[in-house]
C-alpha positions as CSV (number, residue, x, y, z in Angstrom):
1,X,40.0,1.7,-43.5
2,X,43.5,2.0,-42.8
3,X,45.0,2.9,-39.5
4,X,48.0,4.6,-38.6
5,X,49.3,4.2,-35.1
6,X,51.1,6.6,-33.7
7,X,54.1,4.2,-31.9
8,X,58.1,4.2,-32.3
9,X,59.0,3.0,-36.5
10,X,55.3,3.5,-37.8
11,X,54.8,6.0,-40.8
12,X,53.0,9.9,-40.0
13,X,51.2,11.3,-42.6
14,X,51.2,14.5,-41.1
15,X,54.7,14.5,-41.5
16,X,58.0,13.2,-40.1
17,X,59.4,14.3,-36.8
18,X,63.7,14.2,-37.6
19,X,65.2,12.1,-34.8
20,X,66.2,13.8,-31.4
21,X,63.8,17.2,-32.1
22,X,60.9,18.1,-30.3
23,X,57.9,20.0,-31.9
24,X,56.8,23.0,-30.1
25,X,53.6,23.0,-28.7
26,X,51.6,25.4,-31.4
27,X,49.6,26.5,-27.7
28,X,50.7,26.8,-24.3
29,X,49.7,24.1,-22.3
30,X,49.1,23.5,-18.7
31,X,49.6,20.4,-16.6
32,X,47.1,20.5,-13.5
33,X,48.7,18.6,-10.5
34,X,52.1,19.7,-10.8
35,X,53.6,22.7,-9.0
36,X,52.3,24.9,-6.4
37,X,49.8,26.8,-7.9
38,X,49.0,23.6,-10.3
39,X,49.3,25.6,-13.4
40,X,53.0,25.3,-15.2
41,X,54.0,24.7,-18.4
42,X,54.1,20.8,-19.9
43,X,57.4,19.4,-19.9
44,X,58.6,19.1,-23.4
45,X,58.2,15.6,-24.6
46,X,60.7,13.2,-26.2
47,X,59.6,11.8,-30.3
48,X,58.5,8.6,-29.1
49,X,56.6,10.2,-26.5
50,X,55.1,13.0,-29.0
51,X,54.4,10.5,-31.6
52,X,52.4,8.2,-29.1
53,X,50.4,11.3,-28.2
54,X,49.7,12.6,-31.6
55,X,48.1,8.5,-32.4
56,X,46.0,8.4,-29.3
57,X,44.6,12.3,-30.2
58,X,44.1,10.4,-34.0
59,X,41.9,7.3,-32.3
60,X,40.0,9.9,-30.2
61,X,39.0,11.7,-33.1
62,X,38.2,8.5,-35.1
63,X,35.8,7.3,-32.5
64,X,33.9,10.6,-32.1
65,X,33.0,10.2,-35.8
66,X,32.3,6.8,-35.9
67,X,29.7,7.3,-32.7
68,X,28.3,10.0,-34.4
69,X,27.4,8.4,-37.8
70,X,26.2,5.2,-35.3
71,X,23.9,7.3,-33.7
72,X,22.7,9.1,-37.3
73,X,22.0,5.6,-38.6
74,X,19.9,4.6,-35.4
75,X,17.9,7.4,-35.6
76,X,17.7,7.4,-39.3
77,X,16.4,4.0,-39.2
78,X,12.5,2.8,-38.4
79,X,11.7,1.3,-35.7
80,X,10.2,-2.3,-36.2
81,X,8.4,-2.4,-33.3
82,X,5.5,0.0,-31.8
83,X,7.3,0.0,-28.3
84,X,4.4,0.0,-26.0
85,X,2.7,-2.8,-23.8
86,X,0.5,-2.3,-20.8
87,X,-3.0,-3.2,-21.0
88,X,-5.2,-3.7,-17.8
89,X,-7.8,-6.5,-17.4
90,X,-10.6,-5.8,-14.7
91,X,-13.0,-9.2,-13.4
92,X,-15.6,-9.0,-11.0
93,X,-17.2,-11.8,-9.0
94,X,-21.0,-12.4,-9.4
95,X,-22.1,-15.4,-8.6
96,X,-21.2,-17.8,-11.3
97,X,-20.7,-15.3,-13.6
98,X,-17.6,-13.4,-14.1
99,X,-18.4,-9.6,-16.0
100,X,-14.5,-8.3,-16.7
101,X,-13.5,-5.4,-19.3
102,X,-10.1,-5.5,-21.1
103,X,-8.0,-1.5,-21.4
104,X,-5.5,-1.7,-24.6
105,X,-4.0,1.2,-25.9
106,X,-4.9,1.8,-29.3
107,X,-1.6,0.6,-30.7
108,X,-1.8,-2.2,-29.0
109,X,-5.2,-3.4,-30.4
110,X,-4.3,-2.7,-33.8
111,X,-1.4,-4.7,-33.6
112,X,-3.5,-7.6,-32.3
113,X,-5.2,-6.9,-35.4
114,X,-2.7,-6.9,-37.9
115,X,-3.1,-3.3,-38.5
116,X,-0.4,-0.7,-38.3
117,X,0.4,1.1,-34.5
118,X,1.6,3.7,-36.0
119,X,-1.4,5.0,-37.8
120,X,-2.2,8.8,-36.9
121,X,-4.6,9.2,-34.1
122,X,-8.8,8.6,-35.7
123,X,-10.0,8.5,-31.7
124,X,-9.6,4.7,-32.7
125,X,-11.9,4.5,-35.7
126,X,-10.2,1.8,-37.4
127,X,-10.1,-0.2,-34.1
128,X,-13.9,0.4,-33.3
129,X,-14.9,-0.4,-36.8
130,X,-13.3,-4.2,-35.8
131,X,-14.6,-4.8,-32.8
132,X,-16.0,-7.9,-33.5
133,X,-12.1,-9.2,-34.6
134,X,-11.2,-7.6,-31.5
135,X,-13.6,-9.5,-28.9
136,X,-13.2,-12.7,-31.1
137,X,-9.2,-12.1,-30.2
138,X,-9.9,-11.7,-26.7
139,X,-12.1,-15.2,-26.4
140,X,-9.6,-16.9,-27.9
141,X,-6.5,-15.7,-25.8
142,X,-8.5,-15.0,-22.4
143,X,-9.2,-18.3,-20.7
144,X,-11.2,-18.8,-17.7
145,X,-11.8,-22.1,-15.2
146,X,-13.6,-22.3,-12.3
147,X,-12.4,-24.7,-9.6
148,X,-11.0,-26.7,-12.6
149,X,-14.1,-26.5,-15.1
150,X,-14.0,-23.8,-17.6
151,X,-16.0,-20.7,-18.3
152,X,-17.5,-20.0,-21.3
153,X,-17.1,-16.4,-22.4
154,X,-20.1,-14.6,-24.6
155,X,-18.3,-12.7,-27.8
156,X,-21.2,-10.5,-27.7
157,X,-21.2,-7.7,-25.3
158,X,-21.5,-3.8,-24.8
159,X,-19.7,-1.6,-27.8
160,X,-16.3,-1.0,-27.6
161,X,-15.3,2.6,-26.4
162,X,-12.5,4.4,-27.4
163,X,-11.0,6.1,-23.9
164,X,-9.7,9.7,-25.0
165,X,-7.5,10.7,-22.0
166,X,-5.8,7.8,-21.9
167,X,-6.4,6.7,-26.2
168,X,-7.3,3.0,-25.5
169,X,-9.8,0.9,-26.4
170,X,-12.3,-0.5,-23.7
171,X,-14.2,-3.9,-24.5
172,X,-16.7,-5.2,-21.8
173,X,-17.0,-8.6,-21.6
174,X,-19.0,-11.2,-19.6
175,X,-18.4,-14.9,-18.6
176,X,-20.4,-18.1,-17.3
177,X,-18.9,-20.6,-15.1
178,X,-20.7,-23.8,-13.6
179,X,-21.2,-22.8,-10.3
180,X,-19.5,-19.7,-8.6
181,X,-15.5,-20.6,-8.0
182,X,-14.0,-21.2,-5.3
183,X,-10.7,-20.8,-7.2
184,X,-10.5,-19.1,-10.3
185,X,-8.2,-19.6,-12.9
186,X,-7.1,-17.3,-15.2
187,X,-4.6,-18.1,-18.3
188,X,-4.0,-14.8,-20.5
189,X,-1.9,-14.6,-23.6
190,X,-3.3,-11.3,-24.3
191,X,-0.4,-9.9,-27.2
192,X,2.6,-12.1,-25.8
193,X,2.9,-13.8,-29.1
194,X,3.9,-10.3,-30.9
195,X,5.4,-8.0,-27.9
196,X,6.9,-10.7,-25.6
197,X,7.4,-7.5,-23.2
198,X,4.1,-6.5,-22.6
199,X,2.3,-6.1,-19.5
200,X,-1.3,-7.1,-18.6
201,X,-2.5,-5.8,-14.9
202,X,-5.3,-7.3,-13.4
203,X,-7.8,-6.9,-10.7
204,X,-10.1,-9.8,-9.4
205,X,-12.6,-8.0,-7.1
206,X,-15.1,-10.7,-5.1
207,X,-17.5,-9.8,-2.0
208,X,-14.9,-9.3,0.4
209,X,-11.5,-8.2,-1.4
210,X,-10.0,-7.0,-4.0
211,X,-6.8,-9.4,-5.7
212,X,-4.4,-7.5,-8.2
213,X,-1.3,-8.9,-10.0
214,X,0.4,-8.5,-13.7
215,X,0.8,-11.4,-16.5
216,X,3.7,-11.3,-18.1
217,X,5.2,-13.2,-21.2
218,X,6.9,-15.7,-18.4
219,X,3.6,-15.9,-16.6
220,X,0.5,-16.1,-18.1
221,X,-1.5,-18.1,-15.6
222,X,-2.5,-16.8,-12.0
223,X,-5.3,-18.6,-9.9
224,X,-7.0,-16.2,-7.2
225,X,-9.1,-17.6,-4.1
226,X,-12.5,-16.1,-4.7
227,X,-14.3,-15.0,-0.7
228,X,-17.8,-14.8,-0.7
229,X,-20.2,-12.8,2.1
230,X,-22.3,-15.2,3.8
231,X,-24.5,-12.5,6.4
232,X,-25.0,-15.1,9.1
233,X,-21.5,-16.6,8.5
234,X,-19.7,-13.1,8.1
235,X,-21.8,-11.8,10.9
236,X,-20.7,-14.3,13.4
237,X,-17.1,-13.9,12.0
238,X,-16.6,-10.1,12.7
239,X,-17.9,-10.2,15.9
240,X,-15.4,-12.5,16.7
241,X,-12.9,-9.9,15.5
242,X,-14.1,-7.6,17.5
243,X,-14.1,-9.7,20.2
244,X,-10.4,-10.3,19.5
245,X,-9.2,-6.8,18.8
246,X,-10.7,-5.5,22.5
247,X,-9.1,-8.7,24.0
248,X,-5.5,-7.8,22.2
249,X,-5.6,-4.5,21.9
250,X,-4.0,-3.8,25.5
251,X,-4.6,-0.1,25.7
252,X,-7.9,-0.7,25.6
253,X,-7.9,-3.1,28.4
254,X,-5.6,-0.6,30.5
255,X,-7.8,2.2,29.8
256,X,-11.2,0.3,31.2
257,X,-8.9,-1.6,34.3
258,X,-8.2,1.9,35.4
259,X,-11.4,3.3,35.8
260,X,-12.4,0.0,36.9
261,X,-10.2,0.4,40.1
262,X,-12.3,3.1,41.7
263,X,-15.7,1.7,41.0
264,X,-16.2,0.0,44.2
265,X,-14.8,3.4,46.1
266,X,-17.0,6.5,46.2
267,X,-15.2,9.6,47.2
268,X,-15.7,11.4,50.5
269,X,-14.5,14.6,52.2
270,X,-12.4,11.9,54.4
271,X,-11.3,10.2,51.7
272,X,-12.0,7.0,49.7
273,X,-14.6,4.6,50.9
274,X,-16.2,1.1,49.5
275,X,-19.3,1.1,48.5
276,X,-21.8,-0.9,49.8
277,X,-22.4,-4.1,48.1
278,X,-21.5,-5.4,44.8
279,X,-24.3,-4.5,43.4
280,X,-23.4,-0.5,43.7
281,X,-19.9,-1.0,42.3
282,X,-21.5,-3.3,39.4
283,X,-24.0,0.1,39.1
284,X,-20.9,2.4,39.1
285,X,-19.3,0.1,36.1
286,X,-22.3,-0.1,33.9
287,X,-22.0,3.2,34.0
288,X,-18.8,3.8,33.1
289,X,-19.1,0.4,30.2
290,X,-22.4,2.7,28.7
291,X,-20.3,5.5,28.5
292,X,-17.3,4.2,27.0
293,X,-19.4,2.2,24.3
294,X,-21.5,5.3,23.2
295,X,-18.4,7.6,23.1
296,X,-16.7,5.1,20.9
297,X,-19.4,3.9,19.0
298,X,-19.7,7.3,17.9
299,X,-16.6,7.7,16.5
300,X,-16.3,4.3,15.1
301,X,-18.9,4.7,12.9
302,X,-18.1,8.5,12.0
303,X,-14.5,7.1,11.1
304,X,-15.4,4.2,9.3
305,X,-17.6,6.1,7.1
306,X,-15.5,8.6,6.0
307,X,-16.8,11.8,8.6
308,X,-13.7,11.9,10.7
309,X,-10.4,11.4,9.7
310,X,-7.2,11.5,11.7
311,X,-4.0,10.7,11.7
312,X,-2.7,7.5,12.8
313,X,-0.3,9.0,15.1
314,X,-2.2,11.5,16.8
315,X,-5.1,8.8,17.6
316,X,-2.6,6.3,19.1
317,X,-0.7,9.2,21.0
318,X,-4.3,10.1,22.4
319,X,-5.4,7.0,23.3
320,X,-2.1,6.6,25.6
321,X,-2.6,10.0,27.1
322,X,-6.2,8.9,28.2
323,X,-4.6,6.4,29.9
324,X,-2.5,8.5,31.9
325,X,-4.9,10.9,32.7
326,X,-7.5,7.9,33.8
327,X,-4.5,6.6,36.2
328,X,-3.4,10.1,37.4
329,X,-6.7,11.2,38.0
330,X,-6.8,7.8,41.0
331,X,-3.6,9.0,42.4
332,X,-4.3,12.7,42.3
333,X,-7.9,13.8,41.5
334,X,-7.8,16.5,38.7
335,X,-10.4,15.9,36.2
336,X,-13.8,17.0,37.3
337,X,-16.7,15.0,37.1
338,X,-17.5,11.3,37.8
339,X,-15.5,8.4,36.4
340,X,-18.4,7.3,33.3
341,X,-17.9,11.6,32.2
342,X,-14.5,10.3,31.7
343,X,-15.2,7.1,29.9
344,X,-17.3,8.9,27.6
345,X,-15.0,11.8,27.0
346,X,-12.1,9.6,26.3
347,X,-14.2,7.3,24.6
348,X,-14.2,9.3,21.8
349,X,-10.6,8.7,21.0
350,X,-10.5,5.3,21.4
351,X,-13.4,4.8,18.8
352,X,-10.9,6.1,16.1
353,X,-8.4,3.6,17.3
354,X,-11.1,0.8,16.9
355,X,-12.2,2.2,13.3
356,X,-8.8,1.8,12.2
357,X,-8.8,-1.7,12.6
358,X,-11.9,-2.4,11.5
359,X,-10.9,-0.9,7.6
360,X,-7.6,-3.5,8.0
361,X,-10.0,-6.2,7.8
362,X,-11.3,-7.7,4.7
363,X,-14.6,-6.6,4.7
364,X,-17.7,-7.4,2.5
365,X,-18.2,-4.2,-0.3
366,X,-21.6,-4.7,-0.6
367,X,-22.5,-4.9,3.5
368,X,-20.7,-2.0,5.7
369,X,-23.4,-1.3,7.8
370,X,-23.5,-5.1,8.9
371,X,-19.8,-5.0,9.2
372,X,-20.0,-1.9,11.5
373,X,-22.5,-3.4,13.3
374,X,-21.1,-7.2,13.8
375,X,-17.5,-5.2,15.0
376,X,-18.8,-3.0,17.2
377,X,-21.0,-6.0,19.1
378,X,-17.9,-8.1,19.4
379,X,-16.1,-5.6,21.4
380,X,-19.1,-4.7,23.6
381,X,-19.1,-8.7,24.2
382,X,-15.3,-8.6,24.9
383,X,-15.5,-5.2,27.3
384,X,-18.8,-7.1,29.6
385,X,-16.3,-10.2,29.5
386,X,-13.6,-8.0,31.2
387,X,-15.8,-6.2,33.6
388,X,-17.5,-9.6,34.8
389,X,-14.1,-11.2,35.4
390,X,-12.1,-8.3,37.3
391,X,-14.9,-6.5,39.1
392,X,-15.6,-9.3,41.3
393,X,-11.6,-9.5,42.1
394,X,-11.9,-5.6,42.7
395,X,-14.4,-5.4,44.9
396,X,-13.0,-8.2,47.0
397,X,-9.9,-6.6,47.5
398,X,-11.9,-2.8,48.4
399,X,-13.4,-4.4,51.3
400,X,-9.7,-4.0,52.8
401,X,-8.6,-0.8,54.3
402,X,-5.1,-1.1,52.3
403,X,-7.0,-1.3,48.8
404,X,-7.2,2.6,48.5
405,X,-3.6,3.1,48.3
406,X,-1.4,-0.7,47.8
407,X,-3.7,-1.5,45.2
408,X,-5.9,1.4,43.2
409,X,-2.7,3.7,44.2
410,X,0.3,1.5,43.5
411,X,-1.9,-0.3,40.3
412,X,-2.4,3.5,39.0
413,X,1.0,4.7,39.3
414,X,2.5,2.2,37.4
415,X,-0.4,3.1,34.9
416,X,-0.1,6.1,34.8
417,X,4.2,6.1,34.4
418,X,3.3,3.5,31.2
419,X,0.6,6.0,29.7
420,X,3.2,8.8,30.0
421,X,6.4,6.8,28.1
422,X,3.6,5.8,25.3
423,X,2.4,8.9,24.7
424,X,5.6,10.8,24.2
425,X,7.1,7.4,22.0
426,X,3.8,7.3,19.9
427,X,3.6,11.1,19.4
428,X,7.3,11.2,18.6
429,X,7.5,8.5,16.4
């Protein structure tokens, strides 16, 4: 193809320009940027100038239509390959034995069986009809080891499925390992060899969590750590939890110290007095510890199952504003009622709190109710373990005439100030 540039000397084959004349523009034209109101009319140009312009309007034009018959050929031509990739490969822990099912789209699987992806839609007839090619592909590129000995894998199994919302093919399949793994092993080459961009997703779901990732053509070997739900074992492990959570979780702790303060007072017309004898203030707290743990029992277990739902926000904003009203109430005496009415009312609250992290723990599937259960008994263990260390302390300290107002007074104050900033920084984000 032959090109004629439009600088100084080269030949126009729209015709010649004589030297020193300048065509007239066959349109006015305006030159934004120049001028006041940024509409005038172009300068007249000089012949170098007009022929330059004429060859870069020529080169314009050339590479419109040479983008446009690119783009006819593109999309005139067939495309080699069918384009899609994502199947998803779902195993499940039992025992030794490892029962998965592999998702393809129907493309996919005919391509894995030599057959063409683009066949019209038969709700997967032709795929169906070669099942048995199909699982015998899968055994082949789907290798399993547990804790470094291999799994052998059954080709017989349920009937393939064809998936109609989603037009895939399902195939169930079921493994046997030596013992159950500790550590499983998975290598996939599931299509790689003829769609190096495909995607497999996978889900390794044991007793106590669920593990996802994604092979790729780069990485076709991923080795999960497979937890198992002992009940004595897990039993002994949650309670621990609990015990922790009650022992870190400072608004708790804050919440039972302040209605702690007053249990070795009683309240007169005159004024705060002690009560007599540590065995009436331990009376007064065991009240107040039954309260709190049936109020949040309550809600723990409505929460964890699924009856009460509440937003994160609102529970930790309410569980600080207990605490100020617990403190406020020892400076200034405004809630009615005894001290355990108020460990039970605000109970409630702080059961949601304790439900929330409960579900961040990994938990067995299979067991909730023990879960519940072991939880819950650590942090009735870790709430006695807090009353029988600072009620002792209290009490000694009540049996002074300045305990009423230096120490329940100042100690609630201070409370009550850090229940007030938490509230309003928790409920405003």
């Amino acid at each position: 193809m032959e090109i004629a540039l439009g600088t100084s000397g080269a030949s126009n084959r729209g015709g010649r320009v004589p030297r020193g004349k300048v065509p007239e523009d066959p349109a006015p034209s305006y030159n934004r940027g120049h001028g006041r109101q940024g509409a005038h009319r172009r300068l007249p140009l000089s012949a170098p100038a007009a022929r330059s312009a004429r060859g870069a309007a020529l080169w314009r034009r050339r590479a419109i239509a040479t983008g446009c018959v690119t783009a006819h050929l593109a999309l005139a031509t067939p495309v080699g390959a069918h384009g899609l990739g994502a199947s998803q490969l779902e195993l499940r822990t039992e025992g030794a034995r490892v029962v998965g099912s592999w998702s393809v789209p129907t493309p996919d699987a005919r391509v894995a069986l030599g057959l063409d992806p683009h066949a019209p839609v038969d709700e997967g007839r032709d795929v169906l009809s070669r099942q048995a090619a199909l699982r015998a592909y899968l055994v082949e590129r789907l290798r399993l080891e547990a804790d470094g000995a291999p799994c052998s894998t059954d080709p017989a199994g349920a009937a393939a499925e064809w998936v109609r919302d989603q037009d895939s093919i399902r195939l169930g399949f079921a493994s046997t390992c030596p013992a159950p793994p500790e550590r499983l092993a998975i290598e996939c080459d599931l299509l790689f060899d003829t769609e190096p961009t495909h995607r497999a997703y996978f889900s390794v779901v044991d007793d106590r969590a669920a593990h996802l990732g994604v092979f790729r053509s780069e990485q076709r070997t991923r080795t999960v750590d497979v937890r198992y739900f002992h009940p004595v074992a897990g039993f002994v492990e949650l309670v621990r939890e609990g015990i922790r959570h009650i022992a870190t979780g400072w608004d708790h702790v804050v919440f039972l110290a302040t209605l702690l303060l007053r249990a070795p007072l009683s309240r007169t017309a005159s004024g705060w007095a002690p009560r007599a004898g540590l065995g009436a203030a331990s009376r007064e707290a065991l009240k107040v510890a039954t309260a709190f743990t049936l109020a949040h029992s309550l809600t723990l277990c409505l929460s964890f199952l699924g009856f009460v739902s509440l937003p994160t926000r609102w529970t930790e904003a309410g569980i600080a504003a207990s605490i100020f009203a617990a403190a406020w109430n020892n400076v200034r005496p405004f809630l009615p009622g005894k001290p355990w009415m108020m460990a039970l009312a605000f109970g409630l609250v702080h059961g949601l709190g304790f439900a929330g992290a409960l579900r961040n723990l990994s938990l067995p599937t299979h067991a909730r109710g023990l879960a519940l259960a072991a939880f819950n008994t650590g942090v009735e263990i870790g709430q006695l373990v807090i009353i029988a260390l600072v009620l002792p302390l209290l009490y000694a300290g009540s049996r002074r005439r300045a305990y009423p107002r230096l120490v329940m007074g100042s100690c609630s104050l201070a409370i009550a100030w850090l229940g007030a900033m938490c509230t309003l920084q928790r409920a405003l984000g």
